[in-house]
BAKEBA-951131 format. One record per residue (C-alpha): x, y, z; residue in one letter. Coordinates in steps of 0.1 Angstrom, whole numbers, padded with zeros to 4 digits, always signed. Example, Ala and Ser with C-alpha at 12.3 -4.5 7.8 and 13.67 -1.06 7.14 Angstrom:
! residues 2
+0123-0045+0078A+0137-0011+0071S
***
This chain:
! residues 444
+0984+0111-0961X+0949+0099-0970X+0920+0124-0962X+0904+0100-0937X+0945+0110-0917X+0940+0147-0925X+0900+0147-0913X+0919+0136-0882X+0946+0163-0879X+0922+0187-0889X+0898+0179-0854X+0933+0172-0833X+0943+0206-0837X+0918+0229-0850X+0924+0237-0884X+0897+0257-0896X+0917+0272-0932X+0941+0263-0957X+0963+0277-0980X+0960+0256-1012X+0993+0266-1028X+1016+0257-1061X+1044+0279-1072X+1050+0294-1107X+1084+0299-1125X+1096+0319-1102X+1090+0300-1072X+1072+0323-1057X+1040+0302-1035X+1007+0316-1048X+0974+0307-1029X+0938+0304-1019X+0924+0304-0985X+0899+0276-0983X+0878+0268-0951X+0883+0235-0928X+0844+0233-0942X+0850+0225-0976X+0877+0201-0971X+0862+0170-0996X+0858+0197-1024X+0894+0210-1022X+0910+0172-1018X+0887+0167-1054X+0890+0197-1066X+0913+0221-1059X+0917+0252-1058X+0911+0272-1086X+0932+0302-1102X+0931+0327-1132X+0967+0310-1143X+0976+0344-1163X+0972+0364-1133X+0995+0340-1109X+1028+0346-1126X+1042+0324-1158X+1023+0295-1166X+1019+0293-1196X+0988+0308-1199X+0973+0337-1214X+0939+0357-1201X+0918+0338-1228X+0930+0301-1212X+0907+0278-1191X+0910+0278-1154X+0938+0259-1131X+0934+0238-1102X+0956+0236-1079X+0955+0196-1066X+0968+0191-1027X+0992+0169-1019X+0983+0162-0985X+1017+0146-0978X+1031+0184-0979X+1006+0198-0948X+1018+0221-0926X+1004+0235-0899X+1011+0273-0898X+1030+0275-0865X+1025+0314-0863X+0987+0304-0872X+0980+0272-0855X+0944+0269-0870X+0956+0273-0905X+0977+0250-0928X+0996+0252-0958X+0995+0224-0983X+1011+0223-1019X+0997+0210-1050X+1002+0200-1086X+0984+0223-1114X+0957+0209-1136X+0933+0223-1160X+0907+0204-1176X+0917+0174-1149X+0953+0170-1168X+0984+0174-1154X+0998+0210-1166X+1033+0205-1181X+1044+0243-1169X+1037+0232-1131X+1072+0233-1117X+1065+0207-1089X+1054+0182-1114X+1084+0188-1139X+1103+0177-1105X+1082+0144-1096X+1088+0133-1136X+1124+0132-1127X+1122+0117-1096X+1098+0090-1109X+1126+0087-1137X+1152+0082-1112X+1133+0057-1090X+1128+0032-1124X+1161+0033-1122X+1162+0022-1086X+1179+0056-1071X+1160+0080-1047X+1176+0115-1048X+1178+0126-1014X+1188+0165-1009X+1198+0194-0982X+1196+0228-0989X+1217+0260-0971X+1195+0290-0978X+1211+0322-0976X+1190+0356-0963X+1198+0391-0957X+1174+0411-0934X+1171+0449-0944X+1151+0478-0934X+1140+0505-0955X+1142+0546-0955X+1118+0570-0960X+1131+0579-0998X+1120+0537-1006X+1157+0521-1004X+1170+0496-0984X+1204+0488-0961X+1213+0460-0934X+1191+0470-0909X+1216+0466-0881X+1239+0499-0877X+1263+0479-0858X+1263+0452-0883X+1296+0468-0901X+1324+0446-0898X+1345+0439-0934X+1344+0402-0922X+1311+0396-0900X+1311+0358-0904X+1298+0346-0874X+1300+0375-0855X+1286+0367-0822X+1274+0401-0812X+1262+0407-0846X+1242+0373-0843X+1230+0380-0811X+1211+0413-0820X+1190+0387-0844X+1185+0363-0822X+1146+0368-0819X+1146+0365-0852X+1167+0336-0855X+1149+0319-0828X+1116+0320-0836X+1124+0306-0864X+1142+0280-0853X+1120+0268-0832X+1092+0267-0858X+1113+0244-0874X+1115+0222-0845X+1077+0226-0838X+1079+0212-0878X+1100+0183-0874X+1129+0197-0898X+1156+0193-0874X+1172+0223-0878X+1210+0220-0869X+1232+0249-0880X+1222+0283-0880X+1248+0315-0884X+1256+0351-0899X+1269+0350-0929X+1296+0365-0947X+1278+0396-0956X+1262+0421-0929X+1227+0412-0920X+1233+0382-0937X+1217+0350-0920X+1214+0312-0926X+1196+0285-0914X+1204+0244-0919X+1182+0215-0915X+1180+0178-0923X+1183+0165-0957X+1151+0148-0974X+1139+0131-1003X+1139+0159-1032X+1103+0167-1034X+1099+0172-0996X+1130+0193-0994X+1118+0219-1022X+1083+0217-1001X+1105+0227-0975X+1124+0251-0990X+1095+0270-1001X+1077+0273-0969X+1107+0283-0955X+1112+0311-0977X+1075+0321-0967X+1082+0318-0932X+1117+0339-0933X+1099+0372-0950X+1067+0365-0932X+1086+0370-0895X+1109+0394-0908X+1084+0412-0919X+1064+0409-0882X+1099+0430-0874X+1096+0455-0892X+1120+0438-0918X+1126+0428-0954X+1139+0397-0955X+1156+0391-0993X+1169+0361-1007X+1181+0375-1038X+1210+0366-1052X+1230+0400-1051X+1211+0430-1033X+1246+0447-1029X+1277+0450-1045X+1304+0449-1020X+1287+0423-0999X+1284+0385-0999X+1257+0377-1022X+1225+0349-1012X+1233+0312-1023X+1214+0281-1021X+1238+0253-1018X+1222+0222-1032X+1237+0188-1009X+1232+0159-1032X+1227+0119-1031X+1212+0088-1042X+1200+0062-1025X+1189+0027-1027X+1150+0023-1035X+1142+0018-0998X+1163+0052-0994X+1188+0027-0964X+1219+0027-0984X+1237+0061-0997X+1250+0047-1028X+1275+0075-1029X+1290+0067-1001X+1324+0049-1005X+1347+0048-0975X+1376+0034-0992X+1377+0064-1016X+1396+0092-1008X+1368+0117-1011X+1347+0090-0997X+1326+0088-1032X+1316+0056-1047X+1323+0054-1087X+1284+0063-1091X+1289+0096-1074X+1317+0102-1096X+1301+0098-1125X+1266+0120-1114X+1293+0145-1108X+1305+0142-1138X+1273+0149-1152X+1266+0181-1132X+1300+0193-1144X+1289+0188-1180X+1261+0202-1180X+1271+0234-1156X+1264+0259-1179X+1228+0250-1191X+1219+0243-1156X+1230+0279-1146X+1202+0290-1166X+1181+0273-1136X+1200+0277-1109X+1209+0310-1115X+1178+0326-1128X+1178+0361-1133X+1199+0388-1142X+1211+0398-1106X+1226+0359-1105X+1254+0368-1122X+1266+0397-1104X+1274+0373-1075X+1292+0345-1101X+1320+0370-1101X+1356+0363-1094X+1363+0398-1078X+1355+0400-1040X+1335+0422-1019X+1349+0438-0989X+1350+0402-0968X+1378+0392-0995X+1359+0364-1011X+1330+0360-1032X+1323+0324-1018X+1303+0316-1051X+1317+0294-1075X+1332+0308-1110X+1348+0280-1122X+1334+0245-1135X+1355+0223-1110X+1352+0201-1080X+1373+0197-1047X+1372+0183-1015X+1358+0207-0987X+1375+0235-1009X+1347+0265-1011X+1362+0278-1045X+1351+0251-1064X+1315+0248-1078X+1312+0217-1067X+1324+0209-1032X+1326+0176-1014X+1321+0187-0975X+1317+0151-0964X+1316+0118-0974X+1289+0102-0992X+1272+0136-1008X+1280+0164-1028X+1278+0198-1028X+1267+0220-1057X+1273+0258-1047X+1262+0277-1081X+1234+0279-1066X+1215+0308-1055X+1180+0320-1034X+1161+0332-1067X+1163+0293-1079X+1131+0278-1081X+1134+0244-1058X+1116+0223-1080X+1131+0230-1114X+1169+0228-1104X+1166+0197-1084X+1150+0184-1114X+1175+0201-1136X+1207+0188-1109X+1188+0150-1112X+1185+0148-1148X+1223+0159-1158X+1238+0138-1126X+1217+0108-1144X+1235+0113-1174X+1262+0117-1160X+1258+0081-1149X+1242+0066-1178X+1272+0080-1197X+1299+0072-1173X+1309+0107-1173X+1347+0113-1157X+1345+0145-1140X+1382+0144-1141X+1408+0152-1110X+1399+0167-1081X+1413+0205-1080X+1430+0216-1043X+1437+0253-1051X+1419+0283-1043X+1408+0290-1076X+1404+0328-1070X+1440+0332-1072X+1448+0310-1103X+1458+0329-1131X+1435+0333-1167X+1467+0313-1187X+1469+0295-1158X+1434+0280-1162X+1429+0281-1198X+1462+0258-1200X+1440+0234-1173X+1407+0237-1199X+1390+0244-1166X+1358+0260-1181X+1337+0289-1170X+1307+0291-1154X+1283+0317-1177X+1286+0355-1172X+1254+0365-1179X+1216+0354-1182X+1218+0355-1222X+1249+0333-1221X+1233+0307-1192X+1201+0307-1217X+1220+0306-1248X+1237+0272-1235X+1201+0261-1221X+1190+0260-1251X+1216+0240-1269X+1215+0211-1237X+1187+0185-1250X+1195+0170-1214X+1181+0195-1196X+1158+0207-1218X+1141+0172-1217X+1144+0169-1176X+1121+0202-1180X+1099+0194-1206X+1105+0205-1245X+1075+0226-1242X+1081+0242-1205X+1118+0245-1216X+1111+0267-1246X+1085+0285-1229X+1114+0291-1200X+1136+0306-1227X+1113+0324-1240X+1107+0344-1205X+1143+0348-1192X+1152+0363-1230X+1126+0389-1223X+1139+0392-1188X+1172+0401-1204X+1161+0421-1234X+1136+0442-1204X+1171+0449-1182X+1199+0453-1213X+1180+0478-1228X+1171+0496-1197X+1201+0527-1189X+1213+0522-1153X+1221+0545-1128X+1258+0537-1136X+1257+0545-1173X+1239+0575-1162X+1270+0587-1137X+1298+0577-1160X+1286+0589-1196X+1261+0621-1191X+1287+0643-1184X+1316+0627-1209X+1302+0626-1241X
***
């Protein structure tokens, strides 16, 4: 969108502010509020931020400023604020690109993939829970009648949410996304919403706005809205299935797509498979970014009877024990996963080992039809069907020994990532829990 298009939109409908935005490691969307007024200096200029005060990026409190550049093709209009828009940016400082600006680190691999004449188009299924909390600071699904073992679209359950469910759906409408599916989840209080696939880059725009607008009307409620990976332990946790394709470079032809096959893959989408399988453990350490992740990689299940995260390092047809799933023909379906992932640096992450995967002509060997939460350990040891990582400092670990991801990040953002998620683990393993506390005081 050229300025001259979004002088235009700005007089059409009234914007008099916008959010200039970017997200750090985390994901999390950090932002100024910039009047309608000063429109030419922000397109220039940006907006800019104290970088060691907006989360990790890479800079210290002694570091020159960063700018925050729009991209104007990522305006939104606020629909609960009509007069304000949201638009996301790359970080600069000193009129450089900045190599810890996740959103970057994800048009590098795209710009990687389109020399090689793919476009990587991708869906996302974002999981939520909406809780309330009590007066002594904890929180519980805020429903009280929300307390069936298996609430999976539960009808009355959904229907008590649908004001929140609607209103957002219809925000998405008002958006364009074409929002199609929308249910309760496995776990009590536990929502989701689905909407049309995009290119990469517009679907982790998406995806972050989205997660802005979920706590933002939850939180209009009366609500938390969470999309952490595992807030309880005998419920469902929050996943972010990643839906996965490439297309030709006028994105008209899924060059996955292979009716003749079986599974209705061509032998490219074979081998980006491949690729993802390889590299599963390394790209855990993005996809599954913090501690919590790994309490909901667990083979055990809550009180539904199923975990409905992956554990294993296989693929399937539409077989929801597998890490990766294929639901329909002509995509894939990674669910590892989950809602602390930062959009930006696992679809890059996903991109770069599926490439090499390709490059390589990776065989992601034969399809697997059981439900793997039933196999026996000798069982699967006997079928070298590897294991997903059990814990941060293992993902991390395995991170760092993957040169393919490391370089889809960037060497220098890579070891600065591994440098903050092995403080994030050394912060939490040498904290004493509540359970250590319960088990041991009395004992010993």
């Amino acid at each position: 969108m050229t300025l001259d298009q979004v002088k235009s939109l700005v007089n059409e409908n009234g914007i008099e502010f916008f959010l200039c935005s970017f997200v750090e490691m985390s994901g999390a969307p950090k932002a100024k509020v910039v009047p309608a007024t000063h429109l030419d200096d922000m397109a220039t200029e940006g907006a800019g931020f104290a970088g060691f005060a907006a989360g990790e990026m890479g800079q210290g409190p002694h570091d020159p400023d960063m700018a925050s550049i729009p991209d104007f093709d990522s305006l939104t209009i606020v629909p609960w604020r009509k007069n304000v828009a949201w638009v996301t940016g790359n970080v600069q400082v000193n009129d450089q690109p900045w190599p810890y600006c996740p959103r970057t680190i994800l048009q590098r691999q795209l710009e990687n993939s389109k020399q090689k004449g793919y476009i990587f188009n991708v869906g996302v299924e974002a999981e939520f829970m909406l809780l309330k909390g009590d007066e002594n600071g904890r929180y519980a699904p805020w429903d009280s009648l929300d307390t069936l073992e298996k609430p999976c679209y539960d009808l009355q359950s959904l229907h008590r949410n649908l004001d929140v469910m609607m209103t957002l759906i219809k925000y998405m409408q008002e958006l364009g996304w074409s929002p199609y599916a929308n249910d309760h989840e496995d776990a009590n209080c536990q929502f989701e919403i689905n909407w049309v696939y995009s290119d990469a880059l517009t679907t982790a725009d998406r995806h972050t706005f989205y997660k802005w607008m979920v706590k933002t009307i939850a939180e209009e409620q009366g609500l938390l809205a969470t999309f952490m990976p595992k807030p309880f332990a005998n419920l469902t946790g929050n996943g972010a299935h990643l839906h996965m394709s490439l297309w030709d470079e006028e994105n008209q032809e899924n060059l996955f797509l292979d009716q003749e096959d079986r599974n209705g893959l061509s032998q490219l989408a074979y081998w980006f498979m491949g690729g993802i399988l390889k590299h599963a453990k390394a790209l855990a350490a993005v996809a599954n970014p913090l501690v919590n992740s790994y309490k909901r990689l667990i083979s055990g299940a809550p009180r539904s009877g199923a975990t409905w995260a992956p554990v294993y390092i296989t693929y399937g047809g539409s077989n929801r024990t597998q890490m990766v799933r294929i639901p329909a023909p002509g995509r894939i379906e990674n669910r590892s996963a989950d809602g602390a992932a930062n959009p930006y640096l696992v679809m890059a992450a996903m991109l770069a080992a599926g490439l090499d995967g390709i490059e390589n002509k990776i065989d992601p060997g034969e399809r697997n039809d059981d439900n793997l939460y039933e196999v026996l350990e000798d069982e699967l040891r006997r079928r070298e069907i590897g294991v997903l990582p059990r814990s941060l400092k293992e993902a991390v670990d395995c991170l760092e020994a993957d040169e393919v991801i490391k370089q889809a990040l960037g060497s220098e953002y890579a070891d600065y990532y591994i440098q903050v998620k092995n403080e994030e683990w050394r912060q939490y393993h040498n904290t004493v829990s509540k359970w250590e506390s319960d088990n041991y005081l009395g004992l010993y």
